[in-house]
ZAMARGU-4260 file (C-alpha; in steps of 0.2 Angstrom, whole numbers, plus 5000, padded with zeros to 4 digits):
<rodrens>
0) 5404/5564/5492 | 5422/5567/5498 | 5434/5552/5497 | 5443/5551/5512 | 5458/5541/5517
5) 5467/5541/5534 | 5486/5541/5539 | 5491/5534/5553 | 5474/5525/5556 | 5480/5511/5568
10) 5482/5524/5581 | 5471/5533/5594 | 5469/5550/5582 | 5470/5541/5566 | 5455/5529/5572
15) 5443/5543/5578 | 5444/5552/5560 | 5441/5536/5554 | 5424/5534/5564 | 5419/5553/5560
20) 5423/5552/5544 | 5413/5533/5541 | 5397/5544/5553 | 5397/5558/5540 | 5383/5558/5527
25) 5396/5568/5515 | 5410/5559/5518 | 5417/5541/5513 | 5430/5532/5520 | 5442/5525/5504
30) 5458/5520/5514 | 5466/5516/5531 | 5486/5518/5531 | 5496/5514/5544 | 5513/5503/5548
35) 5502/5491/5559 | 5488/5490/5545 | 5502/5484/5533 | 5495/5499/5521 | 5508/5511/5515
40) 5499/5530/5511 | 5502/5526/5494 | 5491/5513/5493 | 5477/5524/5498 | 5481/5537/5487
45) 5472/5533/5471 | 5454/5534/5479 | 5457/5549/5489 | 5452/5565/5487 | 5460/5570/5504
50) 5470/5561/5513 | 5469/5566/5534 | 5488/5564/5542 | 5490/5559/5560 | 5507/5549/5558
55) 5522/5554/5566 | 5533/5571/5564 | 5548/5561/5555 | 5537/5555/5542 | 5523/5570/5540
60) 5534/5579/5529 | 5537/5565/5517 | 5517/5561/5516 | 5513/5578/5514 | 5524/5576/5497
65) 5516/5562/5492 | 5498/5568/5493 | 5505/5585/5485 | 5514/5574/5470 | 5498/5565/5468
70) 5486/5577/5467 | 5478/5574/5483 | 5472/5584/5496 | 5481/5585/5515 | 5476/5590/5532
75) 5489/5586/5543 | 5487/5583/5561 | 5503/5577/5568 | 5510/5587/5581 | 5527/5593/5580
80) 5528/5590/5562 | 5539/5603/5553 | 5532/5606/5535 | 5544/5624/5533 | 5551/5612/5522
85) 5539/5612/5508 | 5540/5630/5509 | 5555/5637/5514 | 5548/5647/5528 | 5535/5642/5544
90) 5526/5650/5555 | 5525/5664/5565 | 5533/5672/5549 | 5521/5682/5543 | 5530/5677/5524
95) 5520/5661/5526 | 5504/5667/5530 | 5507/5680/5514 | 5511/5665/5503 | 5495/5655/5508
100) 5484/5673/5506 | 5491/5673/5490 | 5493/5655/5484 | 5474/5653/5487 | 5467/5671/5485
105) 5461/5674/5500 | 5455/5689/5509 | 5463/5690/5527 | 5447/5697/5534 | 5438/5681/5527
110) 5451/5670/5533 | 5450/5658/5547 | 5467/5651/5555 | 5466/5640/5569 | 5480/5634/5580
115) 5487/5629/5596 | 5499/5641/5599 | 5496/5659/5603 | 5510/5665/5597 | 5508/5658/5580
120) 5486/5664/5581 | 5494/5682/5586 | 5504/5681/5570 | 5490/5677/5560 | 5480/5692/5567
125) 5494/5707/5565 | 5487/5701/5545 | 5469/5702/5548 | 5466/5686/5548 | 5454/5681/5562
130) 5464/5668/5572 | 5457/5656/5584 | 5467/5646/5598 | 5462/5626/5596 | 5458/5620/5615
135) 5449/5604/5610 | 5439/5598/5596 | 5423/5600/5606 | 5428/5618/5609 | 5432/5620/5590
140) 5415/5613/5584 | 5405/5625/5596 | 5414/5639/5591 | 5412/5634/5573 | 5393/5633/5574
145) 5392/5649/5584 | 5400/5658/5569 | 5389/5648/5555 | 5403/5639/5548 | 5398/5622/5554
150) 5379/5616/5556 | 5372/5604/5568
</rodrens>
């Protein structure tokens, strides 16, 4: 069972992971966060084993941090975010891409990166790293199944 917890799950994002996550039979749903819940992320924290991040771009980076400080998984879904921060470099730079290869010993030809923007995909690919360009989570999910990374 994966322990989830949500960020930002007052809004319109944040309540749909919130709902997929409590209609998966692998999943649990630990936390809610969110200004209008009156929950800070750091409440949430200590029964998460990943926390899902739909806040806003000036407070992503910060949350990101937190999970990373307290062991915690992150996927972040906030547009417009900027997380070169943690890094010190972002993408299309093909530094980052490198790091994260490296950092988690992955093979580029066994690697899936998935984003909106072409530019950033084309980036990915120059690596070897098959790159797919996220239309919509409907799209995402067929094309995840078609590939046998996601059953059902």
């Amino acid at each position: 069972m994966i322990n989830v917890a949500v960020s930002g799950a007052a809004g319109r994002m944040g309540q749909t992971v919130c709902e997929a996550v409590e209609g998966a039979e692998d999943m649990a749903l630990v936390g809610r966060a969110d200004p209008q819940l009156d929950t800070a992320l750091q409440d949430v924290l200590g029964d998460a084993d990943v926390v899902v991040d739909f806040t806003t771009p000036d407070t992503a980076l910060d949350n990101a941090r937190q999970c990373l400080e307290a062991g915690v998984h992150c996927v972040m879904g906030t547009t417009g975010a900027d997380f070169s921060g943690l890094e010190g470099v972002a993408k299309p730079d093909p530094r980052i891409f490198r790091l994260l290869l490296d950092r988690f010993d992955l093979e580029p030809s066994r690697t899936l990166f998935v984003d909106d923007n072409d530019v950033n995909v084309d980036a990915a690919g120059r690596l070897g790293i098959k790159g797919w360009r996220f239309v919509s989570p409907t799209a995402l999910r067929a094309n995840l199944r078609a590939a046998g990374l996601l059953e059902g």
